[in-house]
N, C-alpha and C positions, 0 to 999 in steps of 0.2 A: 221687744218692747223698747220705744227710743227711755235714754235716761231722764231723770226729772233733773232741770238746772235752775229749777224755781229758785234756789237757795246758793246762787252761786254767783258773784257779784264780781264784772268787773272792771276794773277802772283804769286810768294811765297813772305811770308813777315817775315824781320827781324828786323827793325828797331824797337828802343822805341816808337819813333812818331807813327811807322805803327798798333802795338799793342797796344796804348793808343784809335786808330780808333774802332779796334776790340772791344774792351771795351765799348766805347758809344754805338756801333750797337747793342752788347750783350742785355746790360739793356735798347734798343729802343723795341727790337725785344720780348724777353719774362721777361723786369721790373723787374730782381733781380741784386742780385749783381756779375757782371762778374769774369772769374776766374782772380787771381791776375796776375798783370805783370812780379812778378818773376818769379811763376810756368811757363808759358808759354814763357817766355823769355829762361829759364832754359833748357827746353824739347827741344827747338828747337835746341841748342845746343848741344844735348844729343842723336840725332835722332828721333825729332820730325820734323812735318811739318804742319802749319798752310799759310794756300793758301788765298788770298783773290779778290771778283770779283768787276769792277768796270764799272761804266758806266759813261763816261765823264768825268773822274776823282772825282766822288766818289766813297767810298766805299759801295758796296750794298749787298756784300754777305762775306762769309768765310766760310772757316772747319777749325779743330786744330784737329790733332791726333799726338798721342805719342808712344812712343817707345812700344813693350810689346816682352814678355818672355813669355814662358810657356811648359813644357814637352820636351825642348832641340829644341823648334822651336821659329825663332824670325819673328815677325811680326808688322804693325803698326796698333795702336788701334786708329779708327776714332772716337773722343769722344762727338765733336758738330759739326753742320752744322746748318746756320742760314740766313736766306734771309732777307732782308726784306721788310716789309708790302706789302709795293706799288711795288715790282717787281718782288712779286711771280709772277706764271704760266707764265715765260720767259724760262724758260730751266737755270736757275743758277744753280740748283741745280746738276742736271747731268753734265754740265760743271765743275763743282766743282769736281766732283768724277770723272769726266776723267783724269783729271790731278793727282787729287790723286795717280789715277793708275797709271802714265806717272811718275811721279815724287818718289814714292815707290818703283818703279824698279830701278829707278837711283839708289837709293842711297840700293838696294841690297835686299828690301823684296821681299817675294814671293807670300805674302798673308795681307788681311787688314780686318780689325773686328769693326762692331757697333753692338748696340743695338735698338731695333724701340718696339714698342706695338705692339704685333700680332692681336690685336684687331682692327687694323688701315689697313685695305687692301688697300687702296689708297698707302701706304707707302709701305706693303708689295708687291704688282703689281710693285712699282719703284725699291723697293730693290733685287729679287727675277727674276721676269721676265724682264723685261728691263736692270737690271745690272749683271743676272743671276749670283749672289751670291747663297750659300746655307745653311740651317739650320739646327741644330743639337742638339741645345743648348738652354733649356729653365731655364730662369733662375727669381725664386719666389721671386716677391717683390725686385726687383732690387736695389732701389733707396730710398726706404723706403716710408714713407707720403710724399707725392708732394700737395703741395698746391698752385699749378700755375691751370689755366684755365682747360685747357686737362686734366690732371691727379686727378685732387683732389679728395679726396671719398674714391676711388679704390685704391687694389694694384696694384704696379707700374711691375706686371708682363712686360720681356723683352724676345723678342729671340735675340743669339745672332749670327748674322751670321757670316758669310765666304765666302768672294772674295778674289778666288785664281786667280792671274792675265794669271797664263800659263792653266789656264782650261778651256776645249775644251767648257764648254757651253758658256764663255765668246766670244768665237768664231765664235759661231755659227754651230761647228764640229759635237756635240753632241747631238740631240734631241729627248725629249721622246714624244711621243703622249699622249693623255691623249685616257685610253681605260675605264675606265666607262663612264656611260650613267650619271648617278647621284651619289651623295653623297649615301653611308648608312644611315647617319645621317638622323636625321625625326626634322626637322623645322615645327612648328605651327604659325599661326599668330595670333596674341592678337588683341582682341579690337581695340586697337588706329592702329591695322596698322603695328606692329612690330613685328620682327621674334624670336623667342622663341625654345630653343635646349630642344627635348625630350629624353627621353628614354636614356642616356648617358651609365651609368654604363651597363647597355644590351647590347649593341651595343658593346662597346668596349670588352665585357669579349666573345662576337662574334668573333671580328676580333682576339685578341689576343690568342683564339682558332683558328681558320683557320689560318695558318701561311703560307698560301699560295697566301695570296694577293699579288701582286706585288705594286700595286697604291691603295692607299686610295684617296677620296677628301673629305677634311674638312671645313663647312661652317662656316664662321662669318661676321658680320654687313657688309654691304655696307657700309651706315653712321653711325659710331658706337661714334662720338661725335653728332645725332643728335638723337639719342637713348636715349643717356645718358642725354640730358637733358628731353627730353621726361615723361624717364620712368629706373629713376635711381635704384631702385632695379633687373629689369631686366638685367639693364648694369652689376651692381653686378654678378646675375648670369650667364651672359655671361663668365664674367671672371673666376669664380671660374668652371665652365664645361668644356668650353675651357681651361684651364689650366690641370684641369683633363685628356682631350683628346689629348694633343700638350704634356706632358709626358708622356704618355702612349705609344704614338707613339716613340717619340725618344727612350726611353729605349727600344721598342723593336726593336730598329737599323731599324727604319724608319729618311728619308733627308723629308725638304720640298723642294722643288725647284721651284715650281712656282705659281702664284695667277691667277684664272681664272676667267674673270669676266662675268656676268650673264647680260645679256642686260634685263634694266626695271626688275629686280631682287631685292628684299631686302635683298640678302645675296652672295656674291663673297664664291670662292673656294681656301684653297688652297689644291695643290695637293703633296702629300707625293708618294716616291718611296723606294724600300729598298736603305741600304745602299749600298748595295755590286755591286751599279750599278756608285757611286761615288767615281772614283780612288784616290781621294785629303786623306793625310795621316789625321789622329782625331789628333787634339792640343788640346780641349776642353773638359774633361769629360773622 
């Protein structure tokens, strides 16, 4: 049953007081130190836009994105999005990003850019199929050593996507089927229970011979932070294979575009198409 957002209000924020809010929720939500009140007073100013949601007049959610440039296209870079605790799985989150959209257009973008873990299908299913954004862009060790909950250990590998607001999959204009049956990819399952990527380098010097695939699907963790505690040199090799396979693809002008998910499955899909089937111009790469 979708959540009720009847009750959930949200607006853009300018004031010192309103981003002094932001700030507490910041360090409520993931315990470090929020970004400063200049920068973000600053960007807003600048062509940024930090939105925040509330419920009964408190603050319960936000995003902040900032202005960006890149190859003679300007666009706005979505830098944080942040719920919290007690009111996830409400729909803030997409609430959040609708407006983003709504409010991006106002003031003249055409297109809006984050970063997520490709290792997170949960994230990518919301980012990808539900927001139908798409990816192109993988980018090593993003962020450097993270030493918050999620990330620590690992590189902070990132895709980076692309929500183009006038593009027809936002619409629902455009869709592609998915026409394999299964992955190429060959998943073992380990001992404890956990899925395990074979054969890599094979598989890929396969496809990148046959240049005639239209659609790959690429598998990774269903729970890939329940993996990682489980069975953290696995998690390791997830990322470093996966990272292998998720460049390999882009460079040879494969999109991902959408996350498929596997009922009672230990491992979601996602699904790559060439590029030449995504009219949206390259800013990235």
């Amino acid at each position: 049953m979708p959540a009720d957002t009847s009750q959930i209000n949200i607006r853009e924020l300018t004031t010192y007081s309103e981003l002094l809010d932001v700030q507490r929720l910041e360090n409520l939500i993931w315990n470090e130190s929020p970004i400063p009140l200049h920068q973000t007073f600053t960007s807003i100013q600048n062509g940024g836009l930090i939105l925040g949601a509330y419920i009964n007049g408190a603050l319960v959610g936000f995003s902040y994105g900032f202005a960006g440039f890149k190859n003679g296209k300007t666009y706005l870079c979505s830098h944080i999005l942040g719920i919290h605790p007690e009111h996830q799985e409400k729909g803030i989150g997409a609430l959040l990003k609708e407006v983003q959209c709504q409010k991006s257009l106002e003031m003249g973008y055409s297109m809006m850019t984050w970063t997520y873990d490709p290792l997170e299908s949960r994230n990518g299913y919301f980012n990808l199929s539900k927001l139908h954004a798409i990816c192109r862009t993988y980018v090593e060790n993003c962020y450097g050593d993270m030493v918050d909950d999620l990330n620590a250990g690992l590189p902070s590998d990132r895709f980076k996507v692309e929500w183009w607001f006038n593009s027809p999959f936002i619409g629902g204009k455009q869709q592609i089927e998915v026409q394999n049956e299964k992955s190429p990819f060959q998943i073992e399952i380990t001992e404890k229970g956990l899925p395990k990527l074979m054969n890599v380098t094979t598989i890929l010097e396969t496809i990148v011979k046959n240049r005639t695939l239209e659609q790959i699907l690429v598998p990774v963790p269903t729970h890939f932070q329940q993996l990682k505690k489980e069975d953290f040199e696995l998690a390791l090799d997830w990322r470093l294979k996966s990272r292998k396979i998720l460049q390999t693809l882009f460079s040879n002008r494969y999109v991902a575009i959408a996350v498929n998910k596997n009922k009672e499955n230990v491992v979601n899909d996602y699904l790559f198409v060439k590029e030449d089937l995504i009219k949206e111009p390259r800013v990235f790469g």
